[in-house]
C-alpha positions as CSV (number, residue, x, y, z in Angstrom):
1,X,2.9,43.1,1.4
2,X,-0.4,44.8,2.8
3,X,0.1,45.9,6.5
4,X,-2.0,42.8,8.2
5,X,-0.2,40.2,7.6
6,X,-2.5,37.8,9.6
7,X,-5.0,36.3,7.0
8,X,-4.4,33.7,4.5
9,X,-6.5,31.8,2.0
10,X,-6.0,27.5,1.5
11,X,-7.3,26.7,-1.4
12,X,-8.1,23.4,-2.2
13,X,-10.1,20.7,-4.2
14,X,-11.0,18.4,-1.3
15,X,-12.2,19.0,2.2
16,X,-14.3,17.3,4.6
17,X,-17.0,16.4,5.3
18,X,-17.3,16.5,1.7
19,X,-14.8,14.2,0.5
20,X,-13.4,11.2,2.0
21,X,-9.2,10.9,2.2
22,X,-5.5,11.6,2.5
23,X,-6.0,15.1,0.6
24,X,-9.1,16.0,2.3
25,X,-7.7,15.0,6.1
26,X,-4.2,17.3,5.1
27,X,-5.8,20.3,4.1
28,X,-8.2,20.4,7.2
29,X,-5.0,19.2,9.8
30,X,-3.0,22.1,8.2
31,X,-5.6,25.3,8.3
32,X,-5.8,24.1,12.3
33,X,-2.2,24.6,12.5
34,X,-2.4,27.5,10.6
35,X,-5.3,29.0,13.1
36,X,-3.0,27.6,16.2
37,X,-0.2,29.7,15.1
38,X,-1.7,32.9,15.6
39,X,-3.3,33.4,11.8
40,X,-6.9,34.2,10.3
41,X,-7.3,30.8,8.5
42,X,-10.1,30.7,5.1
43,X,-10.6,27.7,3.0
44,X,-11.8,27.7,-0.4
45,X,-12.7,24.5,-1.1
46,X,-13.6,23.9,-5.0
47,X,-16.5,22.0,-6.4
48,X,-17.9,21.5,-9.6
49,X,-21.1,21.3,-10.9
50,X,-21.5,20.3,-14.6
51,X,-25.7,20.0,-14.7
52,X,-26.5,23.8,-13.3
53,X,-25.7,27.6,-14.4
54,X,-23.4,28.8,-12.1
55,X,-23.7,32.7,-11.4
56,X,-20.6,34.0,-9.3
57,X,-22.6,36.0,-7.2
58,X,-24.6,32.6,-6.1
59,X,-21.7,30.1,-6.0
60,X,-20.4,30.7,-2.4
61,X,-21.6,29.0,0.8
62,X,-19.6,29.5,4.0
63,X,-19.5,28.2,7.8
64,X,-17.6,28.0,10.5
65,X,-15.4,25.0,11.9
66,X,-12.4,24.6,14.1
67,X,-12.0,28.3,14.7
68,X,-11.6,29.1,10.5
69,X,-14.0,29.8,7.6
70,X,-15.0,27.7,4.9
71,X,-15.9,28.9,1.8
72,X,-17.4,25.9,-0.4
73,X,-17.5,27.3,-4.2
74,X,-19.0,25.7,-6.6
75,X,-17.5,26.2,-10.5
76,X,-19.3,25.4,-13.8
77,X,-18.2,23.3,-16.4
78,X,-18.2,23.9,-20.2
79,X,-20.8,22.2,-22.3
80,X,-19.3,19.1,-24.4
81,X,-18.0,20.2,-27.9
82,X,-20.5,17.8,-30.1
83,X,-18.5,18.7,-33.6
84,X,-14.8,19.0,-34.0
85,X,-13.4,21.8,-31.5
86,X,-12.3,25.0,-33.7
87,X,-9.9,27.4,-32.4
88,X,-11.6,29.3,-29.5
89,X,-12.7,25.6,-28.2
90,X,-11.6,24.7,-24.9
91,X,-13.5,22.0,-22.2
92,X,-11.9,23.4,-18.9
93,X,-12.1,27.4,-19.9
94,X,-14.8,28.1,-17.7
95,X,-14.2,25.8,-14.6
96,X,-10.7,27.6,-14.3
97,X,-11.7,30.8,-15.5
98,X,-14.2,30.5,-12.8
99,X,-12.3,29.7,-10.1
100,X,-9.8,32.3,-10.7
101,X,-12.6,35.0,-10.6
102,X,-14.6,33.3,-7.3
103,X,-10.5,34.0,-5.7
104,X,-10.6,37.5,-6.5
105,X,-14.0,37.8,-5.4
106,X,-13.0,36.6,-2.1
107,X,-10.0,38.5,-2.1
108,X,-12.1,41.6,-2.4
109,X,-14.1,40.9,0.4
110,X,-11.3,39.8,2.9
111,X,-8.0,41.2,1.4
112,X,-5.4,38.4,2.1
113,X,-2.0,38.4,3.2
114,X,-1.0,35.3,1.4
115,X,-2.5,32.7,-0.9
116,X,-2.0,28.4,-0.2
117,X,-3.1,26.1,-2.4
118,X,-3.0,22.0,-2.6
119,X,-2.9,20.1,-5.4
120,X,-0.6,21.5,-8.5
121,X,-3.2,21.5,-10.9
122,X,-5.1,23.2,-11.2
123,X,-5.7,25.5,-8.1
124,X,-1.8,25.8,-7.3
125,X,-1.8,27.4,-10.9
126,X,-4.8,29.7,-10.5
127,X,-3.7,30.5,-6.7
128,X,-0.2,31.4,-7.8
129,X,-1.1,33.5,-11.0
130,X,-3.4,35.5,-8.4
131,X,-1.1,36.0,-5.9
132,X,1.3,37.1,-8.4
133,X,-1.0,39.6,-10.1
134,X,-2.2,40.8,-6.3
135,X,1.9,41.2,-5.3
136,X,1.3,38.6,-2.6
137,X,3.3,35.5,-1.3
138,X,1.8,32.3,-2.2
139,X,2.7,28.4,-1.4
140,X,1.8,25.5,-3.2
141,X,2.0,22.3,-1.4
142,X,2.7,19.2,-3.5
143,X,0.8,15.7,-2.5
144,X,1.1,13.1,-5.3
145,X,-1.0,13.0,-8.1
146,X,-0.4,16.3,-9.3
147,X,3.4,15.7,-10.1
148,X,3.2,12.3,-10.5
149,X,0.4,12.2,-13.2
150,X,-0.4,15.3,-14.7
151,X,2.8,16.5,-15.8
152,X,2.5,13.9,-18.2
153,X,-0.2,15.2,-19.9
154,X,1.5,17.4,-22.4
155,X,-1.3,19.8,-22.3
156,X,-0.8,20.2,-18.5
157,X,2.5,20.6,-18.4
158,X,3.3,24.4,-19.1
159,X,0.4,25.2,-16.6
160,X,2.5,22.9,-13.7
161,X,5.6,24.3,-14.5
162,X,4.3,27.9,-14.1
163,X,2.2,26.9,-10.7
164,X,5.7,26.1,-9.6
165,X,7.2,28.9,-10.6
166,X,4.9,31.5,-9.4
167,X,4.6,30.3,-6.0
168,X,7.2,31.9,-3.3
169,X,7.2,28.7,-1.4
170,X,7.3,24.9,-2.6
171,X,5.6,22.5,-0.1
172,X,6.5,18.6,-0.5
173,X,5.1,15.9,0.9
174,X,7.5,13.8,0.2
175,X,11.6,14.5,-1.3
176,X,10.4,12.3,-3.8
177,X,7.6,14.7,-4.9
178,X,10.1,17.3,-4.3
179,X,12.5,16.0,-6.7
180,X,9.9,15.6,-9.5
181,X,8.6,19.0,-9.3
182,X,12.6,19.5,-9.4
183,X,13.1,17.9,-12.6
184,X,10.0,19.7,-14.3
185,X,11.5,23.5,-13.6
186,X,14.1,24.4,-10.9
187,X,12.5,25.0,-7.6
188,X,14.6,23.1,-5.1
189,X,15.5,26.3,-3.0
190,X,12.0,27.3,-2.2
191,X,11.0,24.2,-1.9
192,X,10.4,22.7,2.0
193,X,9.3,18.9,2.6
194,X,6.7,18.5,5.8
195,X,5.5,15.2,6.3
196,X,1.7,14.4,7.5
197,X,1.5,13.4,11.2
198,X,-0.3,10.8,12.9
199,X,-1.6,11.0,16.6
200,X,-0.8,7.4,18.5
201,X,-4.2,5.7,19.8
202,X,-4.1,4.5,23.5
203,X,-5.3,0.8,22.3
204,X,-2.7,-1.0,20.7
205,X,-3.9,-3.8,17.8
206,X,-5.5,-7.2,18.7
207,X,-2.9,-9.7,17.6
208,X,-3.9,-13.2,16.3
209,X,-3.0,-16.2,17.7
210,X,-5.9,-18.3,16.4
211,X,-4.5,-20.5,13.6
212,X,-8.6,-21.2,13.0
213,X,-9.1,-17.7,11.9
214,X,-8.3,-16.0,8.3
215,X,-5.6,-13.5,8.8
216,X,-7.3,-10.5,7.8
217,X,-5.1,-8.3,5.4
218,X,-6.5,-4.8,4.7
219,X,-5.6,-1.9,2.0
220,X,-7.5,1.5,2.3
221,X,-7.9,4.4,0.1
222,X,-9.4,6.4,-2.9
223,X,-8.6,3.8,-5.0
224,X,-7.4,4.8,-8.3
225,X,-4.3,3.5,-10.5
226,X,-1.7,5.1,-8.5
227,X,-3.4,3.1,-5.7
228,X,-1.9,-0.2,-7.0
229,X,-4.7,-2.5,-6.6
230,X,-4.1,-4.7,-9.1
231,X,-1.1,-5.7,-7.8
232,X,-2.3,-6.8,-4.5
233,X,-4.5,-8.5,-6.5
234,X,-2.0,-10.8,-7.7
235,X,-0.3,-11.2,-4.6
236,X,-3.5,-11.9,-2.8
237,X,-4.0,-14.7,-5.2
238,X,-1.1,-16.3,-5.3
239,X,-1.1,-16.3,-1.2
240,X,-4.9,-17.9,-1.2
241,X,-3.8,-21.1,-2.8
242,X,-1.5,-22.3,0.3
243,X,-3.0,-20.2,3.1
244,X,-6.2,-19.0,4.6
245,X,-6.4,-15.0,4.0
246,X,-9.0,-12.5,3.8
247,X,-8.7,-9.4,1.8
248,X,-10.6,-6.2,3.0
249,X,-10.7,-2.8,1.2
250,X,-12.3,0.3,2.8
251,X,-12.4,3.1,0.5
252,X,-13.7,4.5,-2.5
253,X,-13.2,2.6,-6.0
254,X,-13.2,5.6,-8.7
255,X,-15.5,5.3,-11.6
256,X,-12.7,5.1,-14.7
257,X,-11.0,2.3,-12.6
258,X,-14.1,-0.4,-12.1
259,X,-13.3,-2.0,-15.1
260,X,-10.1,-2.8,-14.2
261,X,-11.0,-3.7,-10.7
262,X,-13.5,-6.4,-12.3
263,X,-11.3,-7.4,-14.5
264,X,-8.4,-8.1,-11.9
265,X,-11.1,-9.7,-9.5
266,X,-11.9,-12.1,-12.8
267,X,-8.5,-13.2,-13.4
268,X,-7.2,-13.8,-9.9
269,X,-10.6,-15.6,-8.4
270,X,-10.1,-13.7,-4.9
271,X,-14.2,-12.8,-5.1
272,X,-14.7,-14.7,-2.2
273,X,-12.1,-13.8,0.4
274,X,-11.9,-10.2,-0.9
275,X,-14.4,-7.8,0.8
276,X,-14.7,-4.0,-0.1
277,X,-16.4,-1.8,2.2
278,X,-17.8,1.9,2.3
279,X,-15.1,4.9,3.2
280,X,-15.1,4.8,7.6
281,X,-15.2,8.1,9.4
282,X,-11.5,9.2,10.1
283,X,-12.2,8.7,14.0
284,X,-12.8,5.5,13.8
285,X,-10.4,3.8,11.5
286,X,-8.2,3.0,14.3
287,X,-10.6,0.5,15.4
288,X,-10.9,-1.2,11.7
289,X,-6.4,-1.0,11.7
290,X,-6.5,-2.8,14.8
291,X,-8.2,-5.9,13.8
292,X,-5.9,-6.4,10.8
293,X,-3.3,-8.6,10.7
294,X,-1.0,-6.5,8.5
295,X,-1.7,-3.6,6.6
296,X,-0.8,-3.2,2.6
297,X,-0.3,0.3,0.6
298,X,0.6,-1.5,-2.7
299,X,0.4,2.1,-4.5
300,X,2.9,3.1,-7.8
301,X,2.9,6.5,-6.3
302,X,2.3,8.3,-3.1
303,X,2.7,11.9,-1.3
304,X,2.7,11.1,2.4
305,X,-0.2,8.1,3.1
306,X,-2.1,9.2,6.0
307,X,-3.4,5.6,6.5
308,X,-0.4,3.9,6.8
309,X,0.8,6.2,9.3
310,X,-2.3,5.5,11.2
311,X,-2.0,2.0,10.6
312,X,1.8,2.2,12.3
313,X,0.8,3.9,15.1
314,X,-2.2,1.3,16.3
315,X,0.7,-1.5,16.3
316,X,-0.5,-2.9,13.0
317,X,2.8,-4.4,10.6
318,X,2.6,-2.9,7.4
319,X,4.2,-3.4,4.2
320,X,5.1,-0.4,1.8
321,X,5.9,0.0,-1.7
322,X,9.0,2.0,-2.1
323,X,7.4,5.6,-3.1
324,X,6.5,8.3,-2.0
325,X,7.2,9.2,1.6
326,X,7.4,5.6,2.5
327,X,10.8,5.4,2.4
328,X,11.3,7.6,5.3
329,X,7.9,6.7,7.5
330,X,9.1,3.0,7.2
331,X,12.4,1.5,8.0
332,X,12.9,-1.6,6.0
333,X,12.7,-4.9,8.6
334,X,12.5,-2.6,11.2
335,X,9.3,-0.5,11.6
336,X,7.9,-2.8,8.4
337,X,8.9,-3.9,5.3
338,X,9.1,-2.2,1.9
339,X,8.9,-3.9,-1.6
340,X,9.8,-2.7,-5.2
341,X,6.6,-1.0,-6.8
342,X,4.7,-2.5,-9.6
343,X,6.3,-6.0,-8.3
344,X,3.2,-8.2,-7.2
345,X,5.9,-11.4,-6.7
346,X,8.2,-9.0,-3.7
347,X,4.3,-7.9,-2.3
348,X,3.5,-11.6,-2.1
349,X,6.9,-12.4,-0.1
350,X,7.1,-9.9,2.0
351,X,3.2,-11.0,2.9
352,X,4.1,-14.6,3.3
353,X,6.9,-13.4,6.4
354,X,4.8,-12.1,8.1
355,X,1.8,-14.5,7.9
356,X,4.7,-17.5,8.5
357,X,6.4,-15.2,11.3
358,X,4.1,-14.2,14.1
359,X,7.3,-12.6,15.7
360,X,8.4,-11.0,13.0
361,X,4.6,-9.1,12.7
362,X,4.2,-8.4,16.2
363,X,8.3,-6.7,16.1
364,X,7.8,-4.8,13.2
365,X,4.0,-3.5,14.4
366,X,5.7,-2.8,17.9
367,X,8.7,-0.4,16.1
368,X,6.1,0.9,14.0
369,X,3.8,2.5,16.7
370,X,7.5,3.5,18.1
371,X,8.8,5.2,15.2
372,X,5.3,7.1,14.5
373,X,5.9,8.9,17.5
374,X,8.5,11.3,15.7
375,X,5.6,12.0,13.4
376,X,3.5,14.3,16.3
377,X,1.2,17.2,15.3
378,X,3.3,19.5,17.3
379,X,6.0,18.4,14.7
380,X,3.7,18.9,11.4
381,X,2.6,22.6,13.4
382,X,5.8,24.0,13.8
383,X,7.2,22.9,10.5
384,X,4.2,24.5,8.8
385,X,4.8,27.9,11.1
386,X,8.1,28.1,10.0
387,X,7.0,28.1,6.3
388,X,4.4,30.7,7.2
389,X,7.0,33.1,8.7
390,X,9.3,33.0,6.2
391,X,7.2,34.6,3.9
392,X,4.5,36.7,6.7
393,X,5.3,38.7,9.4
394,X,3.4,37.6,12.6
């Protein structure tokens, strides 16, 4: 370990204001509880650019926010392979190659005491193969997609299983994620779950009493398959025939998942009560929560879902699939209600309680915004300083 031990390096793939979401919000909550503890906070936040030569002496922009540094690099990208790949062929070889040479580039300029990367693949691979090389500590912190999707790509795999087993320090966001990571290559003692936490608005939700007016269900997110869309779908539509709902979406609909989304919106005929709306800045999504009659995260997998905390905490009832860090943010009939995943039919019931049950909503919102108050920042802060000083002196 190098004398200072005061400066680390997050690495990520998402960071605002250029992206929009749970990642994104994490990584920047976490380098200001890194910089409130006492250390020198950078963030190396990876983008790629597949139209433009990228020089590393050119790919580096940096400013200042929330007493850290930002470093926004931007990595090239192989050209397509228009004939059958031969041996030496490979279409990610230079974005990570890239990425791990913009790192030691930085390194060189600012010598860090420890390297701590989101996502598994692939920047928890390249961050812990650095930090390994360099003699280091590094933590990889776990948050969904990377252990729930892509070690089932058998070409990802070995590259997982070594990002886990180079870092010094396991982050989960969730046991559940935890677990997985477990089941890929033994890491369970360094491994440390932190959940996200949520800061509790002074307005609670508006609550509908008017029997004349739709009751507005809302789902939010980057919405991809693990989101669960289709599902909701379903449940919307089978809802629509007896009562009077509206759907509304606020997020981002990925490109490889619109054909699916038109498809679903085909077969279930919920064009006209469903309404999908651009991303809203994080500061003001409280206000959106608080006109909804209940809130839906219908997703197949999850880390810790930023939104449905937030939804919890502004009063709103919600209803969980059981993944993820659900199952500990929500208590089932208590603080919400949880449902099977991939199981539009126990979506649609659940739904239907609450619309029938104007008690039942306004009890479960009530021990929602109750039990999000165990979720603090100064919780999240000092779980993330203990992680730090077990591996830096400061």
């Amino acid at each position: 370990m190098r004398e200072q031990t005061r400066k680390i390096c997050i690495a990520t793939p998402e960071f605002p204001p250029e992206q929009w979401g749970g990642l994104a919000r994490t990584v920047s909550r976490v380098a200001r509880h890194a910089t409130d503890v006492g250390l020198e906070v950078h963030v190396a936040h990876f983008t790629v650019d597949s139209n433009t030569p990228i020089l590393l002496d050119e790919n580096r922009k940096i400013r200042k926010t929330n007493g850290f540094t930002v470093h926004n690099i931007t990595l090239g990208k192989e050209e397509p392979v228009a004939t059958v790949p031969d041996l030496w062929d490979c279409p990610h070889n230079l974005t990570l190659q890239m990425m791990y040479q913009s790192l030691e580039i930085l390194d060189r300029n600012e010598r860090f005491d420890l390297f701590h990367s989101f996502f598994l693949y692939p920047v928890g691979y390249i961050c812990g193969m650095l930090a390994h090389r360099l003699g280091i500590p590094s933590i990889v912190t776990l948050v969904g997609n990377d252990v729930k999707r892509y070690i089932f790509s058998p070409e990802k795999v070995s590259i997982c299983r070594t990002g886990l087993e180079n870092a010094d320090r396991v982050v989960a966001l969730s046991k559940d994620l935890g677990d997985m990571a477990n089941a890929l290559t033994p890491i369970s003692e360094k491994t440390r779950i932190i959940y996200n936490s949520v800061k509790i608005p002074l307005e609670n939700r508006k609550i509908n009493t008017s029997h004349s007016s739709p009751f507005r269900i809302g789902c939010a997110g980057i919405f991809k398959y693990a989101k669960g869309l289709p599902y909701l779908f379903k449940a919307v539509a089978d809802l629509a025939v007896h009562r009077d709902i509206k759907l509304e979406l606020v997020g981002k609909l990925r490109d490889n998942e619109k054909k699916i989304y038109d498809y679903m919106l085909s077969k279930t005929g919920i064009g006209d009560i469903l309404k999908l709306m651009d991303p809203i800045p994080h500061d003001l999504m409280h206000q959106w929560l608080r006109g909804l009659d209940v809130f839906v995260l219908p997703s197949l997998t999850e880390g810790c879902p930023n939104v449905l905390m937030e939804a919890m905490a502004v009063g709103v009832p919600v209803v969980a699939t059981r993944t993820g860090a659900a199952e500990h943010l929500v208590e089932d009939r208590v603080s919400g209600l949880l449902v099977p995943w991939g199981d539009s039919g126990s979506l649609a019931s659940a739904l239907i309680q609450i619309i029938d049950d104007i008690n039942l909503g306004e009890s479960l919102g009530a021990a929602g915004r109750t039990r999000m108050k165990s979720f603090s920042p100064v919780v999240e802060r000092r779980a993330w300083e203990n992680v730090y000083r077990e591996l830096l002196n400061f």
